[in-house]
C-alpha positions as CSV (number, residue, x, y, z in Angstrom):
1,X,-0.4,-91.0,3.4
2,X,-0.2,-87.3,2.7
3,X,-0.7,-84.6,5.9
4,X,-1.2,-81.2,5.1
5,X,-1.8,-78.8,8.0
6,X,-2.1,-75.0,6.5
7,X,-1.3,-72.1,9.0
8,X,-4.1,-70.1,9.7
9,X,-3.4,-66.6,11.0
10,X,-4.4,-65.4,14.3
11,X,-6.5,-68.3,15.0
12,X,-6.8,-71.0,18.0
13,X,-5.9,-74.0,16.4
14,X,-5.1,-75.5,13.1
15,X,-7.1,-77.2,10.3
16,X,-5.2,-80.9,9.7
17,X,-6.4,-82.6,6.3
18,X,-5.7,-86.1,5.8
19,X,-5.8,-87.7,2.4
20,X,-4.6,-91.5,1.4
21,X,-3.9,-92.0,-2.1
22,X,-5.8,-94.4,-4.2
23,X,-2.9,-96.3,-6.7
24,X,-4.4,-96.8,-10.2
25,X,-6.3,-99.9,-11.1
26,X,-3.7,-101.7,-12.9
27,X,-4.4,-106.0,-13.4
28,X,-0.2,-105.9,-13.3
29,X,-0.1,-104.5,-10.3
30,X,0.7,-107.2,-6.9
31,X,-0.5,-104.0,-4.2
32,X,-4.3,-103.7,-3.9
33,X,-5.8,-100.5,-4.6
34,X,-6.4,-98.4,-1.2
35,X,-9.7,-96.3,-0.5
36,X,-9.6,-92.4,-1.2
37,X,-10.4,-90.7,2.6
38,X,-10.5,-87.4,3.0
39,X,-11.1,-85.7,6.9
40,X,-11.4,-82.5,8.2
41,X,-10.7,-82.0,12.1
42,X,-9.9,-78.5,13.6
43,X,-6.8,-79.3,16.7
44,X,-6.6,-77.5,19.4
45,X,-3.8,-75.6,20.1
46,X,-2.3,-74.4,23.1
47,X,-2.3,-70.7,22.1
48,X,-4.2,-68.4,24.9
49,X,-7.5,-66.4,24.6
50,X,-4.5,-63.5,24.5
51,X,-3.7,-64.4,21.0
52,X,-7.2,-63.6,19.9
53,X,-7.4,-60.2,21.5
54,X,-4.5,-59.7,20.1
55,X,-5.7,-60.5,16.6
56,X,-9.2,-58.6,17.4
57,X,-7.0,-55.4,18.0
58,X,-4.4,-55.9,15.4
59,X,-7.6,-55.8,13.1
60,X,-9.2,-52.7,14.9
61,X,-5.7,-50.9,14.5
62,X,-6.2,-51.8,10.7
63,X,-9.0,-51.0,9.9
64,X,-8.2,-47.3,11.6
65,X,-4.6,-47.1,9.5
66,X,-7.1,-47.9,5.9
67,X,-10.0,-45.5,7.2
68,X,-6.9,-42.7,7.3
69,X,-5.7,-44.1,4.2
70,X,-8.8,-43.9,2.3
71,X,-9.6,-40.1,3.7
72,X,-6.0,-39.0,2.7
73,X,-6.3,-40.3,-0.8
74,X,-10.0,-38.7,-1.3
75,X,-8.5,-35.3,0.0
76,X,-5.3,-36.0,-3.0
77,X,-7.8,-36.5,-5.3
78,X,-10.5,-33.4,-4.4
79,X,-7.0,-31.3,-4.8
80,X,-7.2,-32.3,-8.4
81,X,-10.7,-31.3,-9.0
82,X,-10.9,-27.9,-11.4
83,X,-13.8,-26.5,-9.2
84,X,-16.5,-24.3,-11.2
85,X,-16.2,-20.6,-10.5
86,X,-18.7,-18.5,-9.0
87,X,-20.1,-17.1,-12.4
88,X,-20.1,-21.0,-13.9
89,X,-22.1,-22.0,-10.5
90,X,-24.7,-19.4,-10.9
91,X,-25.2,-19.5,-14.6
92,X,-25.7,-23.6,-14.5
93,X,-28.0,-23.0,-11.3
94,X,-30.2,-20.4,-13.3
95,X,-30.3,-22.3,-16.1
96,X,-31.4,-25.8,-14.2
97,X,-34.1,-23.0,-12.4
98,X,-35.8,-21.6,-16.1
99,X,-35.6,-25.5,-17.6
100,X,-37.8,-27.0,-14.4
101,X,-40.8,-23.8,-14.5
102,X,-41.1,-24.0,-18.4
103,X,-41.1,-28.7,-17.9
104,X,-43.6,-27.6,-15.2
105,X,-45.3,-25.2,-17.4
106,X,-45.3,-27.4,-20.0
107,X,-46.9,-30.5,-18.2
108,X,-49.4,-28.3,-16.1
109,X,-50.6,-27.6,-19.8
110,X,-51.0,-30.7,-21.2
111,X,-52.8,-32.3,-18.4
112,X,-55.7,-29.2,-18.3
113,X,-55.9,-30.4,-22.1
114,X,-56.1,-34.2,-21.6
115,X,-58.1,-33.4,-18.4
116,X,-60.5,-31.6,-20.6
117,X,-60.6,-34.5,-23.1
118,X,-61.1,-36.7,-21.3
119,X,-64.0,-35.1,-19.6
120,X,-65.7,-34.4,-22.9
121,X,-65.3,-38.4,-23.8
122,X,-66.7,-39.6,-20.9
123,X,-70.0,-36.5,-20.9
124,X,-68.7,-34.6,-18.1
């Protein structure tokens, strides 16, 4: 019989997991072949509620230290952004401007004409 008990990390208790091996069916063998049982049962351990806090701040203080992280490495990375310049910025904003009035012209246009049709079809 095998006992494996796995650590777990800033938990109460542990997980135990008992498993008895099966032999293989072999007509030479003298041992009978044993049944295959596999349990789960969660122990107890003696460990305070302190050990949880503990753990419930440990993760606080890490998810602070990435949150930092993360801002510092976006703030690397805008560095080594080549940012438009003023002229660029202005030109790209005129030109997005002109293209949306002559889409809008455009489509104000076509649906007068297939408003029209439409009303001559049906004998308006």
């Amino acid at each position: 019989m095998k006992k494996l008990k796995p650590k777990k990390k800033g938990g109460a208790g542990e997980i135990e997991k008992t498993v008895e091996e099966k032999p293989t069916k072999d007509p030479q063998s003298a041992v009978a072949p044993k049944e295959t049982k596999i349990s789960l049962r969660k122990t107890h351990s003696d460990e305070g509620v302190s050990e949880g806090l503990v753990a419930g701040w440990t993760n606080k203080l890490q998810f602070v230290g990435l949150t930092k992280t993360f801002f510092r490495e976006v703030r690397m990375e805008l560095k080594k952004v080549t940012w438009p310049t003023r002229k660029e910025t202005l030109a790209a904003t005129a030109m997005v401007i002109i293209l949306s009035v002559v889409v809008a012209f455009f489509l104000g246009i076509l649906d007068v004409a297939l408003a029209k049709m439409v009303g001559s079809i049906m004998g308006r």
